[in-house]
Structures are given as structure tokens and as C-alpha cells.
C-alpha positions in Angstrom: -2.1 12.1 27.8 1.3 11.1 27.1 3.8 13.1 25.7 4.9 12.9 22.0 7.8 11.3 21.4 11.5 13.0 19.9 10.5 11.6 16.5 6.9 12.5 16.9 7.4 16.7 17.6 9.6 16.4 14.2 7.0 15.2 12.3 4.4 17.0 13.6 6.4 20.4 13.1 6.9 19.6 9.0 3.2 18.7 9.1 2.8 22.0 10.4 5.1 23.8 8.1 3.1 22.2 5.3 -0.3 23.2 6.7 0.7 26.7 7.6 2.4 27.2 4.6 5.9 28.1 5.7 7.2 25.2 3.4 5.0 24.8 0.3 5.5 22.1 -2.2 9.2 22.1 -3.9 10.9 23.9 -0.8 13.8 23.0 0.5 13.3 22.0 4.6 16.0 23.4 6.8 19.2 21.5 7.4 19.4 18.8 9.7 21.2 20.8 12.5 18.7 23.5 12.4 15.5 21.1 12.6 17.3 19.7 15.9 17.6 23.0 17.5 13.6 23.7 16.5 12.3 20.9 18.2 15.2 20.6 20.7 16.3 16.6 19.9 19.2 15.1 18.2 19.4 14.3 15.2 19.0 10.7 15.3 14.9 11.4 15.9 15.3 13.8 12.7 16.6 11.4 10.8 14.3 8.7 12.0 11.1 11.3 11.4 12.7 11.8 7.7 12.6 8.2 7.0 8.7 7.9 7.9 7.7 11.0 6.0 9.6 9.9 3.4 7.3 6.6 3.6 4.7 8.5 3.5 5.5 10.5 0.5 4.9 14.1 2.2 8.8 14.6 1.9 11.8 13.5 -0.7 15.5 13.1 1.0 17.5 13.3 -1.6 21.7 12.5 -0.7 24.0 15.0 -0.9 21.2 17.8 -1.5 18.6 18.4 1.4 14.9 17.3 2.0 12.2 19.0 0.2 8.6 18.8 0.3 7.2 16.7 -2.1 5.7 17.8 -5.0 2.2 16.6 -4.6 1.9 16.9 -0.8 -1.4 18.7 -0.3 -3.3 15.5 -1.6 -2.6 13.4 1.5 -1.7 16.1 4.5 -5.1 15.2 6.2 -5.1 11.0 5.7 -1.4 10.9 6.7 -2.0 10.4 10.6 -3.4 7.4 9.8 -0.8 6.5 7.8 1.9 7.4 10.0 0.7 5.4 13.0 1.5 2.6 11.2 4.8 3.5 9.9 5.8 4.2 14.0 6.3 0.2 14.5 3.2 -0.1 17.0 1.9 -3.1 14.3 3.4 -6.5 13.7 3.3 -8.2 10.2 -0.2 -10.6 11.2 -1.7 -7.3 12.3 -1.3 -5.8 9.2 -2.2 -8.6 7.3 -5.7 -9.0 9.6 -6.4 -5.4 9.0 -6.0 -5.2 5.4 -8.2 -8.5 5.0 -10.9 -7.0 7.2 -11.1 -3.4 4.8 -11.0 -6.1 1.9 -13.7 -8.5 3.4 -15.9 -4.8 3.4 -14.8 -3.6 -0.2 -15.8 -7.0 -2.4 -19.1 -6.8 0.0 -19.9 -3.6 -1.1 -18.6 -4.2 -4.6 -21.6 -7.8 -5.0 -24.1 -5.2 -3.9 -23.5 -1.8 -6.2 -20.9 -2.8 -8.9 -22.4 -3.2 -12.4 -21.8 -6.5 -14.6 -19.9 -3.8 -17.0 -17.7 -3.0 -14.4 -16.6 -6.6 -13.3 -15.4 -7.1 -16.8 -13.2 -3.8 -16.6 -11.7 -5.4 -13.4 -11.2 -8.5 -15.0 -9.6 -7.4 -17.8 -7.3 -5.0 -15.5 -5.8 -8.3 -14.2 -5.5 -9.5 -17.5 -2.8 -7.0 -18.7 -1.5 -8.3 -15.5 -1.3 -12.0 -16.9 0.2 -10.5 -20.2 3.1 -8.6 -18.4 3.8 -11.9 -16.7 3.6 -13.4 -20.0 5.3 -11.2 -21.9 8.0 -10.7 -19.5 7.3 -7.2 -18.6 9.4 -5.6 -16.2 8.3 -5.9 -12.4 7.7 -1.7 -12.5 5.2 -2.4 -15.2 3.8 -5.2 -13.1 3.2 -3.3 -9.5 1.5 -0.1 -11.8 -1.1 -2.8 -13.3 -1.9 -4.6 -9.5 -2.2 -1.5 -7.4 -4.4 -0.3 -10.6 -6.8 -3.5 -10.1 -6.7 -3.1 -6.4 -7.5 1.0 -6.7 -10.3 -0.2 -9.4 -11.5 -2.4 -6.4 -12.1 0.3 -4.2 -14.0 2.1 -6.7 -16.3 -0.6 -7.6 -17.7 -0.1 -3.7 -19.3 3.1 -5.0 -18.2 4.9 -1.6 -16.0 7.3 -1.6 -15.0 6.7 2.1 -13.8 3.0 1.4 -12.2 4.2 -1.6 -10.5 6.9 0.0 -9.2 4.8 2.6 -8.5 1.7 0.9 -6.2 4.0 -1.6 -4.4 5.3 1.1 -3.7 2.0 2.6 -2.5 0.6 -0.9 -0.1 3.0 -1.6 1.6 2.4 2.1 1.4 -1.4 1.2 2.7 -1.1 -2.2 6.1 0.4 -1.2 6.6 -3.1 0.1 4.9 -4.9 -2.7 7.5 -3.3 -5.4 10.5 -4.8 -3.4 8.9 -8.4 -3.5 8.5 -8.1 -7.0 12.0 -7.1 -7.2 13.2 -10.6 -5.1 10.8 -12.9 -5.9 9.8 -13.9 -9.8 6.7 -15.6 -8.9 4.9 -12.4 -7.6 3.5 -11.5 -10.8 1.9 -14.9 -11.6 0.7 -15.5 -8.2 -1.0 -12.1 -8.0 -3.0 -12.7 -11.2 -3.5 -16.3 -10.1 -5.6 -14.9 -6.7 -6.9 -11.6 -8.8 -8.6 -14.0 -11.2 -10.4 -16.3 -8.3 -11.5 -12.6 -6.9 -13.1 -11.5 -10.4 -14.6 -14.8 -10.8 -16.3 -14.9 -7.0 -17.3 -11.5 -7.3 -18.7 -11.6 -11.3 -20.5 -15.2 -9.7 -22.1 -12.5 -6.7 -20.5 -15.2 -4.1 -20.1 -13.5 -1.5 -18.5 -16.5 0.5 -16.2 -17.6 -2.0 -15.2 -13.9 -2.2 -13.9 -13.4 1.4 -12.6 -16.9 1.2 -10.2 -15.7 -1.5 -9.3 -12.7 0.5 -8.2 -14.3 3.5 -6.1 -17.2 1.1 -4.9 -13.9 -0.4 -4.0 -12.7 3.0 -2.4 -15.7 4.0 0.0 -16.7 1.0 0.0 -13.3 -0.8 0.4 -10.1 2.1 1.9 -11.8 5.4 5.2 -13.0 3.4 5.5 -9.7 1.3 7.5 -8.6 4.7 9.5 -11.9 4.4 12.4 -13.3 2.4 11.5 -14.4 -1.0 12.6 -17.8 0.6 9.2 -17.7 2.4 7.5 -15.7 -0.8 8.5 -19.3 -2.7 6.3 -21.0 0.0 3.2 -19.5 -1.7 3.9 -20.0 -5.1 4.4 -23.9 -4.1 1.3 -24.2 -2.3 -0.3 -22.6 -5.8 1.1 -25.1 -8.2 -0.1 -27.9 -5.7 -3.8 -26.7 -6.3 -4.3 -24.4 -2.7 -5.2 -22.1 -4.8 -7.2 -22.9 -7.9 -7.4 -21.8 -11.3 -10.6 -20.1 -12.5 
């Protein structure tokens, strides 16, 4: 088994802090200096472990002051393994993209088989506040809340609490990254309610191959450049105005 890594024994110490209860939610952790001497490495693994937990949400650095525990850290202590593996850099950008698109190709399944009529239109009309805050100029905050809200709604149309559990989880790592797109690039918001529309419309038809079609264009115009320049994010908005993606 190999051994943990410098970054690795810090984390898994303020994990353990957490779970034991030395640090509860609030608390100050020890100074940077003091962590090193704990887990015997320099400080360039704690700050490197801060970074990730910080990620994660299971601790706030805040400059000048110290890191504390996050306030609402007991919600996520046992899904944050998963979480940060991928924060550790052993994933590339396609990777990501494949994996989200294959927990996506599972959630609309489930969501033809079990999701009521009634609760179609409630995602539908989630992603049409969407297309009124791109409308109405809202500002991109506003925008993010509303698309991780129909994405979250999603994973609660499966009617299974393990998807939905998971798929949240994996959202809220995504959507760090989603906020700063919407921050360089203008056409986020107009191309997310663009591909959210085709979704409601294949799922509301029960099409189950139009559905996973309009995941993996999703996938492919909409998650693999939210890593990239919004040089790239352009790209995607182009290939939407030229009809690759079709209004419903």
C-alpha cells in the first residue's frame, strides 16, 4: 500500500480533528508552523492541503486571520474522500467531463422512468428564471444559484437518494468552476438555458435518446471548456448560434 503523501497526512489529520471533535465547527485550526510540526512536513504541503479543503468547503482560510473550520462541516465529512480525490490532480479536464456525462446519462434515465409530468414542468420552469436573469440582466451570482438549482432539482427527479446524494456532491465541486466562467464569459447564461431547455423538452417528450444526446453535446460545448479561457467558452456559443445546438 503506498504511503500517503505530505499533503495527504495534513488533510487526513483536520479530517480527523473534525471527526473526533478536537476542532468543531467555528474553531480556529492551529497556526501554520504548528500543523507542520504535527504531521512532520513543511509548510508548503500545509498550504497545498489548505487549498483543497478549502475546495472542498470543510475549511475557510481567511488572510491575515487563520483557518477555521467551516461552519456547516458535518454535512459533507463522510462524501469528502470522494471529493478530494479529485481535487489531488490525478484527473484531466476530458476525464472529468466523461465522468460527469456518464452520472448524467444515469440521472435523466432514472428521471423518464419515475419523474411525474408535474415535476417536469417545475424543472422547466426552474430554467426559465434562468432565461429571465439572462434577460433581465441579472447578475452572474444570481445566474449560477438558479443552474446549480435546476441541476440539484435533476438529481431529485431520479427519486434516489443515492444519485441525488452523489450528483449534489459532484455539483457543488463543479460549480466552483462554473461561477468563474460566468464571471469571463457573457454567453454562459444564455447557453446554459439554451442546453437546459433541449434537456426539459427530451425528458418531458420521455426520449430517452435525445436525452443523452443533449447530455453529451452539453458535455462537449458546455463542461470541457468551463476549465478553458473564455476564448475557447466563445467557441460554444458560436457553434449555438450556427444551429449545433437547437432551439426547443
Amino acid at each position: 500500500m503506498p504511503r500517503p503523501s505530505a499533503v495527504d497526512l495534513v488533510i487526513n489529520q483536520v479530517k480527523d480533528w473534525i471527526t473526533d471533535g478536537t476542532y468543531k465547527s467555528g474553531d480556529r485550526l492551529p497556526p501554520e508552523g504548528d500543523i507542520c510540526s504535527i504531521c512532520n512536513v513543511s509548510r508548503g504541503p500545509v498550504r497545498e492541503a489548505m487549498k483543497v479543503l478549502s475546495a472542498v468547503g470543510l475549511v475557510e482560510v481567511k488572510q491575515g486571520d487563520g483557518t477555521y473550520i467551516t461552519k456547516d462541516e458535518g454535512t459533507g465529512v463522510l462524501l469528502d474522500p470522494l471529493l478530494l480525490s479529485f481535487q489531488k490532480s490525478y484527473w484531466n479536464k476530458q476525464e472529468l467531463a466523461e465522468f460527469r456525462g456518464a452520472i448524467e446519462h444515469s440521472v435523466v434515465e432514472l428521471i423518464i422512468k419515475k419523474a411525474s409530468d408535474e415535476e417536469l414542468k417545475n424543472l422547466r420552469a426552474i430554467n426559465y428564471e434562468l432565461v429571465i436573469a439572462v434577460e433581465t440582466q441579472k447578475s452572474r451570482d444570481e445566474m449560477v444559484d438558479i443552474d446549480l438549482r435546476f441541476h440539484k432539482k435533476m438529481g431529485e427527479l431520479t427519486h434516489n437518494v443515492f444519485v441525488f446524494i452523489l450528483y449534489s456532491r459532484l455539483l457543488e465541486f463543479l460549480f466552483k468552476d462554473v461561477s468563474l466562467t460566468y464571471k469571463k464569459s457573457a454567453s454562459m447564461g444564455s447557453l446554459s438555458a439554451k442546453m437546459h431547455g433541449n434537456i426539459c423538452a427530451a425528458l418531458e417528450n420521455r426520449d430517452l435518446p435525445r436525452a443523452l444526446r443533449e447530455i453529451d453535446l452539453a458535455m462537449e460545448n458546455h463542461v470541457i471548456p468551463i476549465e478553458e479561457s473564455a476564448d475557447t467558452y466563445e467557441k460554444a456559443e458560436k457553434a449555438m448560434q450556427q444551429g449545433t445546438v437547437k432551439d426547443t
